[in-house]
SERO-4910 file (N, C-alpha, C, O; in steps of 0.05 Angstrom, whole numbers):
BEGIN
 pado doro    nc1    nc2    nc3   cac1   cac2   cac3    cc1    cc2    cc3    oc1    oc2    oc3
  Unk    A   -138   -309   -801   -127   -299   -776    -99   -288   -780    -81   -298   -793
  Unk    A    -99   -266   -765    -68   -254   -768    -57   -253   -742    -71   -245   -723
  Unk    A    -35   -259   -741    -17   -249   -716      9   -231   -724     23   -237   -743
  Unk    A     15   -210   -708     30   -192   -710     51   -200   -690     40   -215   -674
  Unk    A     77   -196   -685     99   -199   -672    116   -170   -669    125   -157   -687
  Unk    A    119   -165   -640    129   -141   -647    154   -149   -617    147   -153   -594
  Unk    A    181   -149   -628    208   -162   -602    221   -154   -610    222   -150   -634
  Unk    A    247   -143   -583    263   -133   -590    275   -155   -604    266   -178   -600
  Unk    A    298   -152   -624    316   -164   -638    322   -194   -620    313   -216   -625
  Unk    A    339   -186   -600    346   -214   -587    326   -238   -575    330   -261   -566
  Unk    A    311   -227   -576    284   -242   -573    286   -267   -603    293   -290   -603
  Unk    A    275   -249   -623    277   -268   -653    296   -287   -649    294   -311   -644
  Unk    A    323   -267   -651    345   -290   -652    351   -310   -631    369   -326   -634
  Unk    A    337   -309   -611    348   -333   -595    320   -359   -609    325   -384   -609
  Unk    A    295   -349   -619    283   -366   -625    276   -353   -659    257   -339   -664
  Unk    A    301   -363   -686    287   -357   -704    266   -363   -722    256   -349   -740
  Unk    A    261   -387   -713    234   -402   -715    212   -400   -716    195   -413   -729
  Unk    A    210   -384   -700    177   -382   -691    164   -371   -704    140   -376   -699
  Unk    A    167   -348   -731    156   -349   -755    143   -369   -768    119   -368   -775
  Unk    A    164   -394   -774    152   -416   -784    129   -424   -775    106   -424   -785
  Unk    A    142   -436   -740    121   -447   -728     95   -437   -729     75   -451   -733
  Unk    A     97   -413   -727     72   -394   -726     58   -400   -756     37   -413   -758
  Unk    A     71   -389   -777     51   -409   -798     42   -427   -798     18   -432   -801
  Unk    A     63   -443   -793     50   -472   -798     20   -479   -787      6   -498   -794
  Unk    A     15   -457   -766    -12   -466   -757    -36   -456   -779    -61   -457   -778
  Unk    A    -23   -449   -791    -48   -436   -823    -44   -402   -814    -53   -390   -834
  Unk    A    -39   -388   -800    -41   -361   -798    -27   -348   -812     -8   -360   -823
  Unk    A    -31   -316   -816    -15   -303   -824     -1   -290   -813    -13   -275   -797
  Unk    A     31   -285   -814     47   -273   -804     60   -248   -801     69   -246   -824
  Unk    A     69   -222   -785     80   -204   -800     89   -201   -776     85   -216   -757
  Unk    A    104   -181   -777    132   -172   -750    145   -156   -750    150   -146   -772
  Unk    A    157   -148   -730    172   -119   -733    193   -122   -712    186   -122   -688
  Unk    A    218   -125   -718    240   -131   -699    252   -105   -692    253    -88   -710
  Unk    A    257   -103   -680    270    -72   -664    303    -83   -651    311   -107   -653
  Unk    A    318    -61   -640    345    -70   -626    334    -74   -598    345    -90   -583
  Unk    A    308    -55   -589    292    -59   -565    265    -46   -563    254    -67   -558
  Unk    A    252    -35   -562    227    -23   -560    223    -16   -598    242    -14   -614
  Unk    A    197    -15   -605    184    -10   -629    180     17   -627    173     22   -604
  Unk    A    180     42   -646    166     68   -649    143     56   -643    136     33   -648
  Unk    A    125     79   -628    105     71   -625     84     75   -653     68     57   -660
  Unk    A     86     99   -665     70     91   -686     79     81   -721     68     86   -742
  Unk    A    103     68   -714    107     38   -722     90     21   -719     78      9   -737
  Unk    A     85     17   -686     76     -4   -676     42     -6   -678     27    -26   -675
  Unk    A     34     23   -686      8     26   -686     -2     29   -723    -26     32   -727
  Unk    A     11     29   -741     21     20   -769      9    -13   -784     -6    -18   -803
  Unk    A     25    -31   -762     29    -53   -771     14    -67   -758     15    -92   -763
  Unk    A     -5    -56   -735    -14    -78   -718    -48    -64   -727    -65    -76   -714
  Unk    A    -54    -51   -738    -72    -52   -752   -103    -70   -760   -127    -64   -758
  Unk    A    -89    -93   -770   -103   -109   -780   -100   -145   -766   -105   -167   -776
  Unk    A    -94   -138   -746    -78   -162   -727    -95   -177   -708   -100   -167   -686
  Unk    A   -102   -196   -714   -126   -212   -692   -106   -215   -662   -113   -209   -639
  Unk    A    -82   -225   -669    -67   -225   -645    -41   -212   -644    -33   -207   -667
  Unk    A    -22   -203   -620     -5   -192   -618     12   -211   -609      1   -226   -593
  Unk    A     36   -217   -612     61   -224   -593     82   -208   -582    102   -202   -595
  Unk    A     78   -200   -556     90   -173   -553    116   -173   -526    115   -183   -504
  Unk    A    134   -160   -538    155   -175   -516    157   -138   -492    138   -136   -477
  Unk    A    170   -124   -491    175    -99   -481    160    -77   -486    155    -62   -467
  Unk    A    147    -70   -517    131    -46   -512    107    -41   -499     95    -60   -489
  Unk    A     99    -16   -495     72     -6   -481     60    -16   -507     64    -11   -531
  Unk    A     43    -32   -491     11    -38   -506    -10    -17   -485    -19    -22   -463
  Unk    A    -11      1   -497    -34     18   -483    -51     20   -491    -52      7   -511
  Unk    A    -81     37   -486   -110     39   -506    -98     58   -537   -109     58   -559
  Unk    A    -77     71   -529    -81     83   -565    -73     54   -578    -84     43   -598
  Unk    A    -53     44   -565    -39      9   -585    -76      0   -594    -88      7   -615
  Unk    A    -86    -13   -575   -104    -23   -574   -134    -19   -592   -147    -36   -602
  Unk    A   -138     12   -593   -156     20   -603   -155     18   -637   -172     17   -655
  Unk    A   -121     19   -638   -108     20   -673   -109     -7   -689   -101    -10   -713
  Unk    A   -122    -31   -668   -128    -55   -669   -153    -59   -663   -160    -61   -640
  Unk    A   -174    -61   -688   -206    -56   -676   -207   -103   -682   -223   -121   -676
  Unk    A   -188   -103   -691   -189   -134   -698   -182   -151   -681   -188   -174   -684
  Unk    A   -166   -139   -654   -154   -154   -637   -157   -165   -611   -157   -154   -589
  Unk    A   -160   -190   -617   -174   -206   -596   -147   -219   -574   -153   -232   -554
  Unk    A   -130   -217   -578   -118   -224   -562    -78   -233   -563    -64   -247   -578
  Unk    A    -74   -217   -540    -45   -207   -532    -30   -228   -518    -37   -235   -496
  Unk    A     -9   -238   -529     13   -259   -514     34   -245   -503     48   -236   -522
  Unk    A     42   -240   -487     67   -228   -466     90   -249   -478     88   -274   -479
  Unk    A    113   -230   -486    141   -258   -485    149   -253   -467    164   -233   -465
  Unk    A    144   -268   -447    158   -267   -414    138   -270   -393    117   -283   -390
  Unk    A    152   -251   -381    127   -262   -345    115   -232   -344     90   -231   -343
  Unk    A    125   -212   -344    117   -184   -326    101   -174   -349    108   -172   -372
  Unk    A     71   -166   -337     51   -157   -350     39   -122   -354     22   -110   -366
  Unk    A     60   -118   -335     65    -80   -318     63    -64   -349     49    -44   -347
  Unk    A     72    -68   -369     68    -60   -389     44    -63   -408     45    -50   -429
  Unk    A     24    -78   -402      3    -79   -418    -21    -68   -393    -24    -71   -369
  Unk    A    -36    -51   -421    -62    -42   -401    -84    -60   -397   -101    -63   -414
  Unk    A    -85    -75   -368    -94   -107   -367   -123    -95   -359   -141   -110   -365
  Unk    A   -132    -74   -348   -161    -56   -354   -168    -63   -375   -177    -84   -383
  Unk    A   -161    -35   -389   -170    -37   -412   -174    -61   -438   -187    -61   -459
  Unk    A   -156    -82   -425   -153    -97   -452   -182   -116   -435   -196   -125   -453
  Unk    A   -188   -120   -419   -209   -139   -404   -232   -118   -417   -251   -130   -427
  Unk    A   -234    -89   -417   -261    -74   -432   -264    -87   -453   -285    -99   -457
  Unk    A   -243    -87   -469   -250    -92   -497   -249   -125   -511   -247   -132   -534
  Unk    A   -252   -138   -489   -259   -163   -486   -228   -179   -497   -234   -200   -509
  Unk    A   -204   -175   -496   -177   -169   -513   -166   -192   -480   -162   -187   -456
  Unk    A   -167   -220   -496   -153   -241   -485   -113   -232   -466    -97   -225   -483
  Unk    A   -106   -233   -450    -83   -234   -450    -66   -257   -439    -71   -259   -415
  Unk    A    -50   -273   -445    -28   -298   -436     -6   -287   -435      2   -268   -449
  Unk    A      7   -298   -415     39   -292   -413     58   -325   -407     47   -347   -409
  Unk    A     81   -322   -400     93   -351   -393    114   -347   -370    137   -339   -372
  Unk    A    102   -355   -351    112   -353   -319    124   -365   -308    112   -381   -294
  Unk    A    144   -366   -308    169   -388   -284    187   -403   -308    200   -423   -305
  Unk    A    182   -384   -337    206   -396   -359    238   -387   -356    260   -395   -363
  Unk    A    222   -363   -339    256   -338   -336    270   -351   -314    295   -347   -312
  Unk    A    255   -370   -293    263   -371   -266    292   -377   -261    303   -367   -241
  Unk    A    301   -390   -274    332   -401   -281    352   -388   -291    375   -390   -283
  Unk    A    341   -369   -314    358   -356   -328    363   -328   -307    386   -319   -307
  Unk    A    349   -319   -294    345   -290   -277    357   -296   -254    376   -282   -247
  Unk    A    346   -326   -233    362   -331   -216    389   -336   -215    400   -336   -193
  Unk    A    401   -341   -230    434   -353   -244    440   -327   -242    455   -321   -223
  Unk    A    431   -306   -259    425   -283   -263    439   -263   -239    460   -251   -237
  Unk    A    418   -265   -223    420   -254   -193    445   -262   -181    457   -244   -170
  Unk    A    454   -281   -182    474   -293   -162    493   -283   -176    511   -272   -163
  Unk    A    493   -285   -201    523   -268   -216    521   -247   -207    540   -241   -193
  Unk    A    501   -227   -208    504   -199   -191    517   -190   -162    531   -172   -154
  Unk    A    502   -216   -151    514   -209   -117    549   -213   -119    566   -198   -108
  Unk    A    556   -243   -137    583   -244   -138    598   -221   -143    617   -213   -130
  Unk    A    586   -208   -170    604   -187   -182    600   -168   -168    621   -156   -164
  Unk    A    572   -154   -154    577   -126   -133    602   -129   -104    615   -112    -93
  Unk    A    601   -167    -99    616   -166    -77    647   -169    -74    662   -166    -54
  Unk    A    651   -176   -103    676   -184   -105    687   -166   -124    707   -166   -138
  Unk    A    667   -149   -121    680   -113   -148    691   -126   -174    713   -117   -181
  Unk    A    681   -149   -190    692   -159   -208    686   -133   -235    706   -126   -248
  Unk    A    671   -127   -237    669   -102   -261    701    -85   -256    720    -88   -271
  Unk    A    701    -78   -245    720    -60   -227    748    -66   -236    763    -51   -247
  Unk    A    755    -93   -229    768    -97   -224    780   -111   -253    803   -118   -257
  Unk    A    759   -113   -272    766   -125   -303    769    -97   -310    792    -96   -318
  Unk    A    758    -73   -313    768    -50   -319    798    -39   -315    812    -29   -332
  Unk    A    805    -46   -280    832    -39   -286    857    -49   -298    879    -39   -300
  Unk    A    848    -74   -307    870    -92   -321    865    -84   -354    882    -80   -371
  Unk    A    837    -81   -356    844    -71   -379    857    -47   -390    864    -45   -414
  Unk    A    861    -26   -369    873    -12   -371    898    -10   -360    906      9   -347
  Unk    A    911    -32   -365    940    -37   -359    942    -27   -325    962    -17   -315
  Unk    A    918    -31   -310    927    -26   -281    931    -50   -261    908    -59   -258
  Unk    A    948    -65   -246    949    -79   -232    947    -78   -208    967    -71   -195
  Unk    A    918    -84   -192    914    -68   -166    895    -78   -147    873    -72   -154
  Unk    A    894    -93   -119    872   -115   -110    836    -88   -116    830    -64   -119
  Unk    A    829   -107   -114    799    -85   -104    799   -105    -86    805   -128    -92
  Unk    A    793    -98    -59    781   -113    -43    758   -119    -29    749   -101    -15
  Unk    A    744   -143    -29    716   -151    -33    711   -159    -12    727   -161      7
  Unk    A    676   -169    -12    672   -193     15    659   -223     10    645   -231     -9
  Unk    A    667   -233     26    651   -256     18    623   -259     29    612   -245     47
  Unk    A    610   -283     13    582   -285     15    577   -307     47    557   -307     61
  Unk    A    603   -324     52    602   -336     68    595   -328    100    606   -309    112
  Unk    A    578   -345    109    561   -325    136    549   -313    137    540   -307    159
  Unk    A    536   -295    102    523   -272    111    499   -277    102    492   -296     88
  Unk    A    485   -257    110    455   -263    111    436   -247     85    432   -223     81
  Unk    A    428   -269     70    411   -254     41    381   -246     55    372   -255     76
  Unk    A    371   -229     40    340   -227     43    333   -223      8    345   -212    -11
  Unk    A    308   -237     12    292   -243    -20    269   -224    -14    256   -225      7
  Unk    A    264   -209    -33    241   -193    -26    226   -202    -59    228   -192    -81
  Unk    A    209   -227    -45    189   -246    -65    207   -272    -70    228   -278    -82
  Unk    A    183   -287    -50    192   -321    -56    169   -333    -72    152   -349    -65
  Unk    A    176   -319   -101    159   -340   -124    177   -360   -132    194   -371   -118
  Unk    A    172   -365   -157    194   -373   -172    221   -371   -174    235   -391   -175
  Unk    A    229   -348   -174    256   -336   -184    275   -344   -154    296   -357   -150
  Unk    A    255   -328   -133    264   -323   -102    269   -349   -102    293   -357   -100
  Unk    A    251   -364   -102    256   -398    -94    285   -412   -107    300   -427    -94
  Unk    A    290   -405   -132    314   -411   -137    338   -404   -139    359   -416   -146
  Unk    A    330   -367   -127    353   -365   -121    369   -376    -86    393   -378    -81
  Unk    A    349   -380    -71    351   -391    -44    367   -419    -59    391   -426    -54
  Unk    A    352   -432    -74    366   -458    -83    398   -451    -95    412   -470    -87
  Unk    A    407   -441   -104    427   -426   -114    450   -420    -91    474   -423    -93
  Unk    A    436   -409    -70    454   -396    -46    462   -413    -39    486   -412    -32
  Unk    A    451   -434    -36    455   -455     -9    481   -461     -6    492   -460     16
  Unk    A    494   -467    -31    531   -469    -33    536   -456    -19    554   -464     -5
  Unk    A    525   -433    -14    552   -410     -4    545   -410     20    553   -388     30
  Unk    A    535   -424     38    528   -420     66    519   -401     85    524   -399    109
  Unk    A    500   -384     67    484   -360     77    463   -367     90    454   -389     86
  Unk    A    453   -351    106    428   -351    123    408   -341     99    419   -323     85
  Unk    A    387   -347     93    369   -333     79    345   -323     95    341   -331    118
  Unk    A    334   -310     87    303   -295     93    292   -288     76    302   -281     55
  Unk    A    256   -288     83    247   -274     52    222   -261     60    211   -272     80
  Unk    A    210   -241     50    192   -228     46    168   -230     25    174   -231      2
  Unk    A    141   -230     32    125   -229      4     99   -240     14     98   -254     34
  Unk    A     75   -232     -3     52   -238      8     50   -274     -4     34   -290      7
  Unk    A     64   -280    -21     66   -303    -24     80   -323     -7    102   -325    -17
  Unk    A     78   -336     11     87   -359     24     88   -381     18     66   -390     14
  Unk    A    113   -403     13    108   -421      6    123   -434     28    147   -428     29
  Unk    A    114   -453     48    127   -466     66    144   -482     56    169   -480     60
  Unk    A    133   -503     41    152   -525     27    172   -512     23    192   -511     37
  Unk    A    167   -497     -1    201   -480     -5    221   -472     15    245   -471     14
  Unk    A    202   -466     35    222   -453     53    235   -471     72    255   -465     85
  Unk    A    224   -493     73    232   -514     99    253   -523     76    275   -527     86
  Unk    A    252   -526     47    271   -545     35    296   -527     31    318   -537     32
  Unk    A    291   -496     27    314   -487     20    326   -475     51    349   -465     51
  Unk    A    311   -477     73    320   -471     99    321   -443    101    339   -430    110
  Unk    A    294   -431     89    292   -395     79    278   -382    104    256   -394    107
  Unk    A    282   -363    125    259   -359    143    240   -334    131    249   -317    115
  Unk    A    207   -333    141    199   -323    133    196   -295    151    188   -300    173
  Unk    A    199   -273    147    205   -249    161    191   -223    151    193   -218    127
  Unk    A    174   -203    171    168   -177    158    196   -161    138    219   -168    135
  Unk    A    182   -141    127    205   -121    103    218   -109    130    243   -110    130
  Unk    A    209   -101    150    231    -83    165    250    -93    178    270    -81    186
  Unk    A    247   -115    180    272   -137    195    294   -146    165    319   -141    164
  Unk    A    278   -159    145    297   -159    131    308   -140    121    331   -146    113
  Unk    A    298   -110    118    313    -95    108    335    -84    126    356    -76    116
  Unk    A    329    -83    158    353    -79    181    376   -102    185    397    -98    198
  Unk    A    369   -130    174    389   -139    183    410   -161    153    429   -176    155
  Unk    A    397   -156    138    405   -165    109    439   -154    102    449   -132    100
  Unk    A    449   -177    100    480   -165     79    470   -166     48    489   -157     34
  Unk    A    452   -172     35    451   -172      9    412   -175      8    399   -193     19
  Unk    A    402   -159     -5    382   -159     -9    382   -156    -47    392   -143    -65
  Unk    A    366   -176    -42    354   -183    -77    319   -180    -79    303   -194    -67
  Unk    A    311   -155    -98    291   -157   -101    280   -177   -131    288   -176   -154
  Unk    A    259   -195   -119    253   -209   -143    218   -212   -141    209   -235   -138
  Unk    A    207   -199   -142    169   -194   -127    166   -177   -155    185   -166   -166
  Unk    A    130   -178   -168    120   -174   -193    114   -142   -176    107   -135   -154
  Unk    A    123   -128   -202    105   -100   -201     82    -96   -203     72    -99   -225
  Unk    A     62    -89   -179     34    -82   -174     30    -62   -161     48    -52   -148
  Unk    A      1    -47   -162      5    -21   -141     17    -27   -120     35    -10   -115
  Unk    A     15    -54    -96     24    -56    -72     47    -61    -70     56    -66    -48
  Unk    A     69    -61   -100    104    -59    -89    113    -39   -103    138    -38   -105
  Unk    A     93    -11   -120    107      8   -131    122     26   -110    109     29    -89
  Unk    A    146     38   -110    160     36    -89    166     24    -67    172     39    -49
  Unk    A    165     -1    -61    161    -17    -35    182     -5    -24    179      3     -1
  Unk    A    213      0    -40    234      0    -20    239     38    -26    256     48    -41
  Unk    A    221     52    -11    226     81     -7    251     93      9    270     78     15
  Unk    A    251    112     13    278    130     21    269    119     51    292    117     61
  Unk    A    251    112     70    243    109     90    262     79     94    283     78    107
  Unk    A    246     50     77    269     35     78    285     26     66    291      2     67
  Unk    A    296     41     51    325     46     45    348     52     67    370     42     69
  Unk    A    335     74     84    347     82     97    356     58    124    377     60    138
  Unk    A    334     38    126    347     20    144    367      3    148    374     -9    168
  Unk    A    380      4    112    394    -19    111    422    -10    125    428     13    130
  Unk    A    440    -36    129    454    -38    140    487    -18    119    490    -25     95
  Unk    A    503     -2    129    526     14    113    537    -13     98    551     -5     79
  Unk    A    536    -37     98    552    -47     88    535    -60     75    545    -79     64
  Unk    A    507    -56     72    495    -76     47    505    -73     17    521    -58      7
  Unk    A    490    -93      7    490    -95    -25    455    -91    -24    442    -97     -4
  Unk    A    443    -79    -53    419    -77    -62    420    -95    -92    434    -84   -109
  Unk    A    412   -109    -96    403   -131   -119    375   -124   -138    353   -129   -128
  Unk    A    375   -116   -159    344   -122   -166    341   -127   -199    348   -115   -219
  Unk    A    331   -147   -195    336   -168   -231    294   -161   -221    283   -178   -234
  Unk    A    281   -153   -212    254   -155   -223    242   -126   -244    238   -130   -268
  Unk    A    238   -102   -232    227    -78   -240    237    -61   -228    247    -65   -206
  Unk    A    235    -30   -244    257    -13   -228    244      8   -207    250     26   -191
  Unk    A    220     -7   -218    197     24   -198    188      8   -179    168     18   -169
  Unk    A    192    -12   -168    198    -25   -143    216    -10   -118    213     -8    -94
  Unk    A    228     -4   -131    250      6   -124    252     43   -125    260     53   -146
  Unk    A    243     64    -98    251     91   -115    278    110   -121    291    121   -103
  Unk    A    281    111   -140    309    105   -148    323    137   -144    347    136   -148
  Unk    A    315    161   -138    316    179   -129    325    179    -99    342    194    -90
  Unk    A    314    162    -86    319    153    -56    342    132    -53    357    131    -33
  Unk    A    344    113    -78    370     94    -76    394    117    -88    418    112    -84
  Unk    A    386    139   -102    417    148   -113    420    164    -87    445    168    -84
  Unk    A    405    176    -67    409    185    -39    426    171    -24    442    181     -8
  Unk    A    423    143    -28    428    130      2    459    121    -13    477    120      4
  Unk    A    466    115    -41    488    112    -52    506    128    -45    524    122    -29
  Unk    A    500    157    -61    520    178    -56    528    187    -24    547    199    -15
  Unk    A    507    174    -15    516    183     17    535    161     27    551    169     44
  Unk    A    535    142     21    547    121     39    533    102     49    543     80     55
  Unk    A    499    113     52    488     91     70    489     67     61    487     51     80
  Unk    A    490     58     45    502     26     41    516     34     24    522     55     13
  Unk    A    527     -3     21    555     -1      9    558      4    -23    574     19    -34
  Unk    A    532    -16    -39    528    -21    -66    503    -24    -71    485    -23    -54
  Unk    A    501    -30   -102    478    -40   -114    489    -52   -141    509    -43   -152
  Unk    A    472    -75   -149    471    -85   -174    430    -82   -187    408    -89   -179
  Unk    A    445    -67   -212    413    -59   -223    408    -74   -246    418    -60   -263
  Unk    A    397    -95   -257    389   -100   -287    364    -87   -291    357    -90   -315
  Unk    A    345    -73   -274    326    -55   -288    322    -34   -275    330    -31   -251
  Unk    A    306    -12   -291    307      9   -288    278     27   -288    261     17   -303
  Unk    A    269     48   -275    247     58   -279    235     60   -303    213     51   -312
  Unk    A    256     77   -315    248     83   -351    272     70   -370    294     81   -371
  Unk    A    269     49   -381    287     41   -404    282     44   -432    260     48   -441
  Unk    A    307     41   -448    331     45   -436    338     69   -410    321     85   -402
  Unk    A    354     68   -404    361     98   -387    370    116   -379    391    111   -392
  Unk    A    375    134   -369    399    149   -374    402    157   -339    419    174   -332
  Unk    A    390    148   -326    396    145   -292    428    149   -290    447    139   -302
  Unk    A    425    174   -264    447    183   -258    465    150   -243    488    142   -243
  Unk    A    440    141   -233    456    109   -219    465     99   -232    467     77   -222
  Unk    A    476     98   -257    489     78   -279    516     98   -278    536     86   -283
  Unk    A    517    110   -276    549    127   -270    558    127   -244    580    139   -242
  Unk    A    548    116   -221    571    118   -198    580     92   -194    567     71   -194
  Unk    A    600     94   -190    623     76   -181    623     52   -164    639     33   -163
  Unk    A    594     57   -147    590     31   -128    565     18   -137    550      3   -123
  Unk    A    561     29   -165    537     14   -175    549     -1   -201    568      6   -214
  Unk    A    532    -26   -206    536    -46   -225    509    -47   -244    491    -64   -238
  Unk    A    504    -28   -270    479    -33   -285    483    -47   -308    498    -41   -326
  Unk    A    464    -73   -306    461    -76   -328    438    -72   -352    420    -60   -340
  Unk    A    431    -75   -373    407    -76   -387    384    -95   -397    378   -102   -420
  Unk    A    373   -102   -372    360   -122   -368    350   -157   -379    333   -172   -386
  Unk    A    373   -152   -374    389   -184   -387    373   -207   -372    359   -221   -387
  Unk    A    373   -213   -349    356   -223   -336    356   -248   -339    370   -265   -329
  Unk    A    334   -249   -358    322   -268   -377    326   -275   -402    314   -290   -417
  Unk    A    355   -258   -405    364   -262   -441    383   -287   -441    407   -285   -437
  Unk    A    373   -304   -445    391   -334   -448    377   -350   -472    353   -346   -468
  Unk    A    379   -365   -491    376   -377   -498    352   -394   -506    335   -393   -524
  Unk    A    362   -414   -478    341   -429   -465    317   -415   -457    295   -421   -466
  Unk    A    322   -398   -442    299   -387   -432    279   -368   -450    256   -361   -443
  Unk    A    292   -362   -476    276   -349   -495    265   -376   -515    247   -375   -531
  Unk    A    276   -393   -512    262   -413   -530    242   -429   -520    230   -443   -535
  Unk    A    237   -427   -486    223   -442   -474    198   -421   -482    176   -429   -490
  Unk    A    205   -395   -477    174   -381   -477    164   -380   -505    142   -369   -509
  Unk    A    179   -389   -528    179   -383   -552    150   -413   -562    129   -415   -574
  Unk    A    168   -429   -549    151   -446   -551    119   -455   -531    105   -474   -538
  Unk    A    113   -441   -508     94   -437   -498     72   -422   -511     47   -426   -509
  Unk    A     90   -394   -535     70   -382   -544     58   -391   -565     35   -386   -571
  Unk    A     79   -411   -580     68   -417   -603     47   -439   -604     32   -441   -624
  Unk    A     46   -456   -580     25   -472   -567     -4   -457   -557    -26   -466   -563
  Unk    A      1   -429   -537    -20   -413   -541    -45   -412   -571    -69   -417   -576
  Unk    A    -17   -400   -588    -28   -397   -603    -49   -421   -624    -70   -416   -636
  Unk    A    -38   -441   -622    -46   -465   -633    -78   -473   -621    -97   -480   -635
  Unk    A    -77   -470   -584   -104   -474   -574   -131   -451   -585   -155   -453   -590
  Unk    A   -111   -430   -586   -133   -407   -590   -140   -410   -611   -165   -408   -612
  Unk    A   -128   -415   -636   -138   -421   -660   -160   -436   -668   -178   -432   -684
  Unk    A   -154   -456   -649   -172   -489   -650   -200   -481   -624   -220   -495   -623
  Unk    A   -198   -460   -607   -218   -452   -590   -214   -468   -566   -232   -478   -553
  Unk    A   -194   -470   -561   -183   -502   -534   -177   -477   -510   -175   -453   -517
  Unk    A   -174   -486   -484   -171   -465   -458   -140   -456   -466   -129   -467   -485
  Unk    A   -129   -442   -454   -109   -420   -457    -96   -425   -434   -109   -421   -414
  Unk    A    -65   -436   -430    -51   -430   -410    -40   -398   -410    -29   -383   -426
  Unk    A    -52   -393   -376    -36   -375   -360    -48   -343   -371    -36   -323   -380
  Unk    A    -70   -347   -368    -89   -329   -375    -81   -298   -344    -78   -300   -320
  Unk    A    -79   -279   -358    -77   -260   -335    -99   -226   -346   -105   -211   -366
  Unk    A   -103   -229   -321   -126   -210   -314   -117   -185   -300    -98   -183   -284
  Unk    A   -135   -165   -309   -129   -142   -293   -117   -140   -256   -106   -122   -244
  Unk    A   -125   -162   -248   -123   -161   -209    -91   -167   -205    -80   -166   -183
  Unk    A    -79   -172   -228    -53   -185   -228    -35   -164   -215    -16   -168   -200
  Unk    A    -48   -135   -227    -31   -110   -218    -40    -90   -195    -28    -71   -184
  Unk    A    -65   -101   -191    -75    -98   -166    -74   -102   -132    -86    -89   -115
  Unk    A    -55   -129   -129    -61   -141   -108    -43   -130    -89    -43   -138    -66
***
């Protein structure tokens, strides 16, 4: 049995182990570390002869797939599956696992540093000192104002847990409901058009599927309030970003903080204006949180080997619903 590994660089290094581990289960190993995405026919090179894939950011598409007549089955490093063709890989009978609610901590922590830094212009404001300028930027506080979560899974749920310090009203959006959560973190549950009219900070944190590719269009974009903030640590085509550099440059709200992007890396005109905060989808880049999924997969892999059930098996409807 072979398994192939194909992650960006920081991936390895937060877990450099998992080579071993991965032998040690009797398999064979091979890998291809990148700074972030793999050439694709690199990727279609080395994965060749590969019963399984470990695949963190590239398109696994049907050419990946087909260049793999050996390959029975694909592990996601992370949660978001928007990048693998979950069709096609269910045609060709091509197993897929991912590891869900490992990021939830690292992304929500995540998030809250964003809202801090879009509200308190901290980028901004470390730039002008570095450039020998001494000068307030002046910010707002989070206190009193009202967040909206657009998706109370995982992430949403902790970032509500997260807020609570700061004495915000929360709200949230999403076909997922979870009452408990909401009675414990005191979150109300509300349609997108309310939260998007009456939100001081909106954080998108909901999985990319046909039913949220653009959820937040130039239509509601346009509702938010001149003095919002826009948040989004999930996907960038959630979001249409042609319609957010509209409502930027105009004024209609105040900011945004972006850690992802439609096409990454990117070269989005929104990473150059002044009331925007981009980062490169850091998210989930911690440590901890790469060692937790590091070790979920290497357990995957251990059941599959031995023929035992498979945590967190995901299916084509995932991007469907």
């Amino acid at each position: 049995m072979k398994v192939f590994i194909s992650l960006g660089r920081p991936f390895y290094e937060a877990y450099p182990q998992i080579i071993d581990d991965i032998k040690n289960l009797g398999v064979e190993v091979s890998y291809l570390f990148e700074d972030f995405t793999a050439n694709k026919q690199d990727l279609i090179k080395h994965i060749k002869d590969a019963d399984i894939l470990i695949n963190g950011v590239d398109q696994i598409d049907r050419e990946i797939m087909d260049a793999a007549p050996r390959l029975k089955y694909i592990l996601k490093y992370g949660t978001g599956v928007d990048n693998i063709d979950l069709e096609y890989a269910s045609e060709k009978g091509i197993i897929v696992t991912n590891a869900p609610g490992q990021n939830a901590a690292s992304v929500a922590e995540f998030a809250v540093g964003l809202i801090l830094a879009i509200s308190r212009r901290i980028p901004e404001a470390h730039d002008l000192v570095r450039n020998y300028q001494w000068r307030f930027t002046m910010g707002n506080e989070l206190y009193g104002k009202r967040l909206g979560i657009i998706g109370f899974g995982n992430i949403g749920q902790q970032i509500a847990q997260k807020v609570s310090g700061f004495d915000m009203e929360v709200v949230a959006f999403g076909s997922y409901k979870d009452a408990d959560a909401a009675k414990k973190w005191n979150v109300t549950y509300v349609d997108l058009d309310e939260l998007m009219e009456t939100s001081d900070y909106i954080v998108v944190s909901t999985s990319l599927k046909k039913s949220t590719y653009h959820l937040l269009n130039n239509e509601k974009l346009q509702m938010m309030k001149k003095s919002a903030y826009l948040i989004n640590i999930a996907r960038g085509d959630i979001i249409d970003e042609e319609a957010l550099l509209s409502v930027l440059k105009r004024g209609n709200i105040k900011g945004a903080a972006l850690d992802v992007f439609a096409s990454e890396p990117t070269n989005s005109e929104l990473t150059q204006l002044s009331n925007v905060i981009p980062t490169p989808h850091i998210g989930g880049a911690t440590e901890e949180c790469l060692r937790r999924v590091g070790e979920i997969t290497v357990e995957n892999i251990a059941r599959f080997k031995k023929g035992e059930p498979l945590s967190n098996i995901v299916t084509a409807k995932e991007l469907i619903k």
